[in-house]
C-alpha positions as CSV (number, residue, x, y, z in Angstrom):
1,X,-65.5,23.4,-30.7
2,X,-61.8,22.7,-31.8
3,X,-58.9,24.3,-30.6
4,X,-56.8,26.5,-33.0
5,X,-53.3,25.1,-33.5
6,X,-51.8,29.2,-32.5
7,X,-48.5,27.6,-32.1
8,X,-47.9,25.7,-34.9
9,X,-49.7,28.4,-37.4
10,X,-47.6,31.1,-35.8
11,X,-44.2,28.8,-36.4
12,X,-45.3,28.5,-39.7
13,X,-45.8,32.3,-40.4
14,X,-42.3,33.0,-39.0
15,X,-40.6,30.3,-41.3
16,X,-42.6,31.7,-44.1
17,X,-42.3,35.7,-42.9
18,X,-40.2,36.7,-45.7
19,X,-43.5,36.6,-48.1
20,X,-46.1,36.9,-45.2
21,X,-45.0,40.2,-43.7
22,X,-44.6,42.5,-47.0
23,X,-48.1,40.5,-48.3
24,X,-49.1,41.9,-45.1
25,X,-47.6,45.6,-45.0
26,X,-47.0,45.9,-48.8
27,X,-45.7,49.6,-48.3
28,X,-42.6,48.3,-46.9
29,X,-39.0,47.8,-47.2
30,X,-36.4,45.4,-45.2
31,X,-33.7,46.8,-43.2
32,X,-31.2,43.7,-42.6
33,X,-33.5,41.4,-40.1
34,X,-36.3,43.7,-39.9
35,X,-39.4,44.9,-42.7
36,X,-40.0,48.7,-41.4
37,X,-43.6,49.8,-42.9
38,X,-46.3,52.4,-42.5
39,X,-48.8,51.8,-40.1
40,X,-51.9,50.5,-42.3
41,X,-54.3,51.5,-39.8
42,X,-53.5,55.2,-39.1
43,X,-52.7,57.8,-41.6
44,X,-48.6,57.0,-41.3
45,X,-47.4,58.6,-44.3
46,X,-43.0,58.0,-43.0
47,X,-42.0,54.6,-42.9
48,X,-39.9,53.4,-40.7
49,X,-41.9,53.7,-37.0
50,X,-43.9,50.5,-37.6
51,X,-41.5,47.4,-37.5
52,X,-41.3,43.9,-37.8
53,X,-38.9,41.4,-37.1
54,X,-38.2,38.6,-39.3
55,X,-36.6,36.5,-36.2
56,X,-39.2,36.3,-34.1
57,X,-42.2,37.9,-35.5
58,X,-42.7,40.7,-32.7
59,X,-44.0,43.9,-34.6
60,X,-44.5,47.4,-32.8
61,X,-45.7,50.8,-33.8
62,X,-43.3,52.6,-31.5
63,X,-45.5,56.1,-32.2
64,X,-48.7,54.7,-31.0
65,X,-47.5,52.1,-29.2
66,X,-49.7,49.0,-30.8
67,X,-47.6,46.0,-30.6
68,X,-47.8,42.4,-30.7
69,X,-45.8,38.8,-30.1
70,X,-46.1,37.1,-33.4
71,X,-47.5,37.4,-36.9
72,X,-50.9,36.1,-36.1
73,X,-51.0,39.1,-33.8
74,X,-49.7,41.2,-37.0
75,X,-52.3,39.8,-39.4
76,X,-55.2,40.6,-37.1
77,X,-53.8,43.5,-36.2
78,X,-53.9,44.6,-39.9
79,X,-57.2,42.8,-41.1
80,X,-58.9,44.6,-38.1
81,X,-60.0,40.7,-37.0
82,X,-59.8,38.4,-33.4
83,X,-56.4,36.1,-33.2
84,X,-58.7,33.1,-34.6
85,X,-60.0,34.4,-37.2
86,X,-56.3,35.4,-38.4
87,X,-54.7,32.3,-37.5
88,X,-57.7,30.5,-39.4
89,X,-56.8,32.8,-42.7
90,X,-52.8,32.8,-42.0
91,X,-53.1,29.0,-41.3
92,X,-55.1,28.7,-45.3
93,X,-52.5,30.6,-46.8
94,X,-49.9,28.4,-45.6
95,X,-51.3,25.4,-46.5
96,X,-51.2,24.3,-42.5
97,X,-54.3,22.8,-40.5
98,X,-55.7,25.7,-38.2
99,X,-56.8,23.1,-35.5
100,X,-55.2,20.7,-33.0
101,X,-55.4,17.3,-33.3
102,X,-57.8,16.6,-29.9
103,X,-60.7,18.5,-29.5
C-alpha cells in the first residue's frame, strides 16, 4: 500500500487556500488573514464562529469546539470523510501526486 504524501498535499492546499477554503465553506467571507464561515455540518445560521486561517490552515468551530491543523483536516472535516480520502481528493484538485515516492 503507498503512503499518502499528507505533507506535501497539505503545503499545497495552504499555497492554494485562497480558492480551496471558500470552495470548501462557500458561505463565507474573509476578514484580513482569516475566511470566517458557517459551520456546514450543524445548523450555524451566524457566520463568524467557524474560522480559518489563511496562514497556516488551522480552522476551529470555537462554539462546538471541532477543530483541526491543516486543510486536509478542513476538507474531511466538511466532506464527512478519513484524512486520506481528503488528501487523495484535495491532492486531485491540485494537480499534486497524493503518494510518496517509496512505498
Amino acid at each position: 500500500m503507498r503512503r499518502i504524501a499528507f505533507t506535501r498535499i497539505a503545503a499545497a492546499a495552504l499555497a492554494a487556500a485562497d480558492r480551496i477554503v471558500p470552495a470548501l465553506l462557500p458561505d463565507g467571507r474573509r476578514r484580513g488573514r482569516e475566511w470566517l464561515a458557517k459551520n456546514p455540518r450543524r445548523a450555524d445560521r451566524h457566520v463568524g464562529s467557524f474560522s480559518v486561517s489563511f496562514v497556516s490552515g488551522k480552522w476551529a468551530d470555537f462554539a462546538t469546539g471541532d477543530k483541526g491543523g491543516d486543510l486536509i483536516a478542513l476538507a474531511a472535516f466538511v466532506a464527512g470523510v478519513d484524512q486520506g480520502e481528503a488528501a487523495r481528493q484535495l491532492a486531485a484538485a491540485l494537480g499534486v501526486d497524493p503518494y510518496e515516492d517509496h512505498p
